[in-house]
Kinemage of the C-alpha trace (Angstrom):
@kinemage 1
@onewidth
@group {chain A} dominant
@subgroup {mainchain}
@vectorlist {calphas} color= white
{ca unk a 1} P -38.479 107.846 13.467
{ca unk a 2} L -37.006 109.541 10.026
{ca unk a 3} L -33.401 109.876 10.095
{ca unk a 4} L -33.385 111.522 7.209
{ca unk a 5} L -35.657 114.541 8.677
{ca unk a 6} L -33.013 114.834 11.276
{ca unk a 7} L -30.684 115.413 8.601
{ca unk a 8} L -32.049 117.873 6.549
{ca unk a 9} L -32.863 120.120 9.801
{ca unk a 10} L -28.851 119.666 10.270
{ca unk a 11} L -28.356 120.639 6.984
{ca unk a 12} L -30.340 123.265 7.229
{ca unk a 13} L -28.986 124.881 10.448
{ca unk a 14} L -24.993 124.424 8.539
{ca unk a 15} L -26.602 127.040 5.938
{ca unk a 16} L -28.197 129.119 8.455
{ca unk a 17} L -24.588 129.176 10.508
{ca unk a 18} L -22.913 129.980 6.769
{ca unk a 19} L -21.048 126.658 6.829
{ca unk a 20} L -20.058 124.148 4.013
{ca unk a 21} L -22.026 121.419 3.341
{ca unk a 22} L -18.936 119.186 4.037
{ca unk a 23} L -17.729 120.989 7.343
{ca unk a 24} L -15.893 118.940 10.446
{ca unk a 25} L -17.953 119.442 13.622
{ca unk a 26} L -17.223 118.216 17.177
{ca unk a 27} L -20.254 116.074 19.170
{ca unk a 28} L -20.213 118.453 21.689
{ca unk a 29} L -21.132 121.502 18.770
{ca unk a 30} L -23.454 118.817 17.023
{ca unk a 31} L -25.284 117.678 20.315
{ca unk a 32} L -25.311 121.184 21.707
{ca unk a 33} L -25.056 124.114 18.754
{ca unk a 34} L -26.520 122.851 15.976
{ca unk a 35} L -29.371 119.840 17.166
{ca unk a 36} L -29.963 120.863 20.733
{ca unk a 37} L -33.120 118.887 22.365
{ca unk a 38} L -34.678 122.456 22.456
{ca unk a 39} L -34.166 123.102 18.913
{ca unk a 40} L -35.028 119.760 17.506
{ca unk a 41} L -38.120 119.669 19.945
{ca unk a 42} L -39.575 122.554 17.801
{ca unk a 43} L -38.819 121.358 14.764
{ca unk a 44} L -39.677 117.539 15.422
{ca unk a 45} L -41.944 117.891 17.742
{ca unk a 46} L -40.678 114.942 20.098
{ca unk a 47} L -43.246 114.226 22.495
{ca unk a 48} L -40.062 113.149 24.964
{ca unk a 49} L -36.645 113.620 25.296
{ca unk a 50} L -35.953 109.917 25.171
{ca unk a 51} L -37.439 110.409 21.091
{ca unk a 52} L -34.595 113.254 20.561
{ca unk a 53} L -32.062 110.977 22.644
{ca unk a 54} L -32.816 107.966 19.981
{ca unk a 55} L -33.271 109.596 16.881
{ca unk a 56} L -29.766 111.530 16.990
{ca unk a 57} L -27.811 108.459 18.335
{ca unk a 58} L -29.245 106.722 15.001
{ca unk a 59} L -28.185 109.812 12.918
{ca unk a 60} L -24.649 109.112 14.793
{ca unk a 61} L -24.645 105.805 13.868
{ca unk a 62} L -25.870 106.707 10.243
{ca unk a 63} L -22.323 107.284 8.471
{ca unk a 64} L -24.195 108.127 5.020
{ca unk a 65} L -24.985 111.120 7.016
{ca unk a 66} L -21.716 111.950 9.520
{ca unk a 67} L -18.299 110.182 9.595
{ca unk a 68} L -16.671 109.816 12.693
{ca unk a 69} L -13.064 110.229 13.226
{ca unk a 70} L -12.698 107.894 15.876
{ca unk a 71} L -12.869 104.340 16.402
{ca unk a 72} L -13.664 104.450 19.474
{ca unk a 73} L -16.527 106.804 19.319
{ca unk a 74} L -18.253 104.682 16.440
{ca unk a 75} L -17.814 101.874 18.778
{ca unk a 76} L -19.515 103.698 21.682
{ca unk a 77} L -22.549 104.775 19.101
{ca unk a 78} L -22.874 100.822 18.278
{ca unk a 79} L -22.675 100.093 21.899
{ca unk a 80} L -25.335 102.529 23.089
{ca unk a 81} L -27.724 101.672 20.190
{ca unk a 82} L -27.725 97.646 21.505
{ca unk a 83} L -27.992 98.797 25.507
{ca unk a 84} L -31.362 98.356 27.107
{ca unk a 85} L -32.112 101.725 27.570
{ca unk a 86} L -30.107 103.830 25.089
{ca unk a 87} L -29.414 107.782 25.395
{ca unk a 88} L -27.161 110.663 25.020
{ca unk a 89} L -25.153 110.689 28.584
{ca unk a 90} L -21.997 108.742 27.307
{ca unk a 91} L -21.528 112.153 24.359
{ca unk a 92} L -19.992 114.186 27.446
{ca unk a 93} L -17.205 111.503 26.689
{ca unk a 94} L -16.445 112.383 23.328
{ca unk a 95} L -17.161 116.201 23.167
{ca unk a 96} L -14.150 117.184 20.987
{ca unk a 97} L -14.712 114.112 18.960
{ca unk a 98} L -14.913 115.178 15.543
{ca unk a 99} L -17.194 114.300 12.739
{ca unk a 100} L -17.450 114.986 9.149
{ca unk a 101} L -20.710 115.957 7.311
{ca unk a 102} L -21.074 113.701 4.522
{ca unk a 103} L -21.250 115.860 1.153
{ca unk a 104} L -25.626 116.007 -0.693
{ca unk a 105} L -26.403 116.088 3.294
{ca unk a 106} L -28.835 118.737 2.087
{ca unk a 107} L -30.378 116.808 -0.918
{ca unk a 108} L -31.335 114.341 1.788
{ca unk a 109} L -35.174 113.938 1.574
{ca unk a 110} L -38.009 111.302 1.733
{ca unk a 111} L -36.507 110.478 -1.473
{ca unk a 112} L -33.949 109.033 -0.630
{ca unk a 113} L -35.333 106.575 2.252
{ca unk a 114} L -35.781 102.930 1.740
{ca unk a 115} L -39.450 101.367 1.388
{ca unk a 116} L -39.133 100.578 5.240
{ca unk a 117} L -38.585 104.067 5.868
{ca unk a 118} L -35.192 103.871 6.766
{ca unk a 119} L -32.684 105.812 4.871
{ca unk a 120} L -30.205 103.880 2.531
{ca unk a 121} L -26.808 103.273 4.384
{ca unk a 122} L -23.443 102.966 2.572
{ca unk a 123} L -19.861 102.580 4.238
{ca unk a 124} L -17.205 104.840 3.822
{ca unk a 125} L -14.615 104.038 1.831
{ca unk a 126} L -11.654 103.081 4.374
{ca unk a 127} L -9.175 105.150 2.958
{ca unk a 128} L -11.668 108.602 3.600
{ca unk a 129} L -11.543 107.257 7.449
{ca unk a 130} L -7.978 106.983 7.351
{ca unk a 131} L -7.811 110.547 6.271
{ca unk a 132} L -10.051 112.055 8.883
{ca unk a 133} L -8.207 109.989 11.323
{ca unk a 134} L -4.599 111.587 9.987
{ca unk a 135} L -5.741 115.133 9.799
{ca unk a 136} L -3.739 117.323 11.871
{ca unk a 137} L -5.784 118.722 14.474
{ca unk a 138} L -5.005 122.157 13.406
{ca unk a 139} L -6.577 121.846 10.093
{ca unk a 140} L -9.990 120.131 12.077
{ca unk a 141} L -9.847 123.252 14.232
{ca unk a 142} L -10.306 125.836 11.945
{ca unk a 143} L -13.893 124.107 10.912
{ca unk a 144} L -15.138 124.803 14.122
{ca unk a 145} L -17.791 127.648 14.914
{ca unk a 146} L -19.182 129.673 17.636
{ca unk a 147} L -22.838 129.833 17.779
{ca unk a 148} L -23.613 133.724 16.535
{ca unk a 149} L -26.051 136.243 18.178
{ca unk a 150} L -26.383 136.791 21.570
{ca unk a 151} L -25.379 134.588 25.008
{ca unk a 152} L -27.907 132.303 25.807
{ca unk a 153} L -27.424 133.370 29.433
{ca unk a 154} L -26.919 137.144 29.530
{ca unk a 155} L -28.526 137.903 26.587
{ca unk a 156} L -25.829 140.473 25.083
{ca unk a 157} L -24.503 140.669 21.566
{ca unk a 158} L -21.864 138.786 20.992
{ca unk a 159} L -18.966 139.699 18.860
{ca unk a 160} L -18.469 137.758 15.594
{ca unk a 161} L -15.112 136.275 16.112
{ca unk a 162} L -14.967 132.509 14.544
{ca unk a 163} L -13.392 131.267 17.292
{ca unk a 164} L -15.276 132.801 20.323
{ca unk a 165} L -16.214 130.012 23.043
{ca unk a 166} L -17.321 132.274 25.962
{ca unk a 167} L -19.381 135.208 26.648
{ca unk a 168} L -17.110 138.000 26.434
{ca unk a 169} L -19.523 139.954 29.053
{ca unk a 170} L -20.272 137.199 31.303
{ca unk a 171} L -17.529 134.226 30.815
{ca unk a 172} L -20.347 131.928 30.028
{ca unk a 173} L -19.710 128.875 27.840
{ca unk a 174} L -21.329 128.894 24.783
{ca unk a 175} L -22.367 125.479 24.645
{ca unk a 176} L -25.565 125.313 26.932
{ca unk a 177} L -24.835 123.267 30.088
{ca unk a 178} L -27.187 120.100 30.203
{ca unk a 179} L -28.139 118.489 33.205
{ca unk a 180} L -25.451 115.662 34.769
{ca unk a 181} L -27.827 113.568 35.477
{ca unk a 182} L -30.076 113.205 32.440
{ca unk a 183} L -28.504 115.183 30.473
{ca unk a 184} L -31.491 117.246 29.842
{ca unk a 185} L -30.507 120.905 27.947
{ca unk a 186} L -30.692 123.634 30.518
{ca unk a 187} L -31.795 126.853 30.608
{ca unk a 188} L -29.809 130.156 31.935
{ca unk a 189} L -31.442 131.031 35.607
{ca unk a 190} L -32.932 127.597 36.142
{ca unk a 191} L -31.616 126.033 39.635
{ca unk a 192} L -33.371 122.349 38.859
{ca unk a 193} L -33.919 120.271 35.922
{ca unk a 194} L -37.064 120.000 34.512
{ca unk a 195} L -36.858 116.547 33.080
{ca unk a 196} L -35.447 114.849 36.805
{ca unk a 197} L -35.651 117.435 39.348
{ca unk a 198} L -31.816 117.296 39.828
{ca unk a 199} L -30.603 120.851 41.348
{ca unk a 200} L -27.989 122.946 39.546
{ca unk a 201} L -24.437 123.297 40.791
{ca unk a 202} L -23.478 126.477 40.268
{ca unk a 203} L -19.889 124.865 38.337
{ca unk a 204} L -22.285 123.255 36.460
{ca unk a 205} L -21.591 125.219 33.076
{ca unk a 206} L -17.857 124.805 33.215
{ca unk a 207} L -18.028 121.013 33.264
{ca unk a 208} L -20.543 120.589 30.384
């Protein structure tokens, strides 16, 4: 597992989406815009799902990498980590939760990893937690993205407004809906989920 390798492809997909390299992203556009399973899958070649569910709730818990405003969501990452079977379910409870790429994200390399093969980890200074915590939400707000391009489900061009959230053609949200019971990454026209078998409600996109 190489933390840092999940990094980098984040870093990499902030450049491809024209952000800064010290932008404020919500889990729900980390877990579902920017490292989807499907997208990480390609580029990590996970042999499971349970790989991608590990390795991001490690780059969660890595704050050398992303800062979380809340409290309560670090505590959550520290309590998954330690559960016997840790995964990616209890995000859908923190989906406006907002995070804050650390700054050199994208000078992140093997480099920088320790001899176990574990990348270095170093504390944020309190008062830079205190600050993300303070920031009016406004300010947070105007970090966040769309995805660009086209909807995953309809497939038509989308227009580039910075703060479009549905599919102007079809209402769809633009966050892919996941499976609720696995919370597998689903896939426009497909009534079950490949990872469980678990059908598809049809409100299933406006709750995820």
């Amino acid at each position: 597992m190489s933390v840092s390798a999940l990094a980098e492809l984040l870093a990499r997909r902030l450049d491809e989406a024209g952000r800064s390299g010290d932008a404020v992203v919500s889990v729900a556009e980390l877990h579902r815009t920017l490292l989807p399973y499907h997208v990480c899958r390609g580029s990590r070649g996970y042999a499971t799902k349970a790989e991608y569910d590990l390795e991001l709730l490690e780059l969660l818990a890595d704050e050398s990498c992303l800062v979380p405003a809340e409290r309560e969501f670090r505590a959550a990452v520290r309590d998954e980590r330690s559960s016997p079977e840790p995964g990616l379910g209890f995000l859908k409870n923190f989906a406006a939760a907002q995070l804050r790429i650390q700054p050199g994200l994208s000078q992140r390399g093997p480099d920088s990893r320790s001899a176990e093969g574990v990348p270095p980890r170093s504390a944020p200074a309190a008062d830079s937690l205190e600050a993300i915590d303070a920031a009016p939400a406004v300010a947070v707000a105007r970090e966040v993205r769309s995805p660009a391009g086209s909807c995953w489900r309809c497939g038509r061009e989308l227009p580039g407004r910075p703060d479009l959230r549905y599919c102007v053609f079809c209402g769809s949200d633009q966050q892919r809906p996941a499976c609720l019971a696995c919370d597998e990454e689903l896939e426009g026209g497909w009534a079950f989920c490949p990872r469980c078998g678990t059908e598809r409600s049809a409100s299933e996109d406006l709750t995820t």
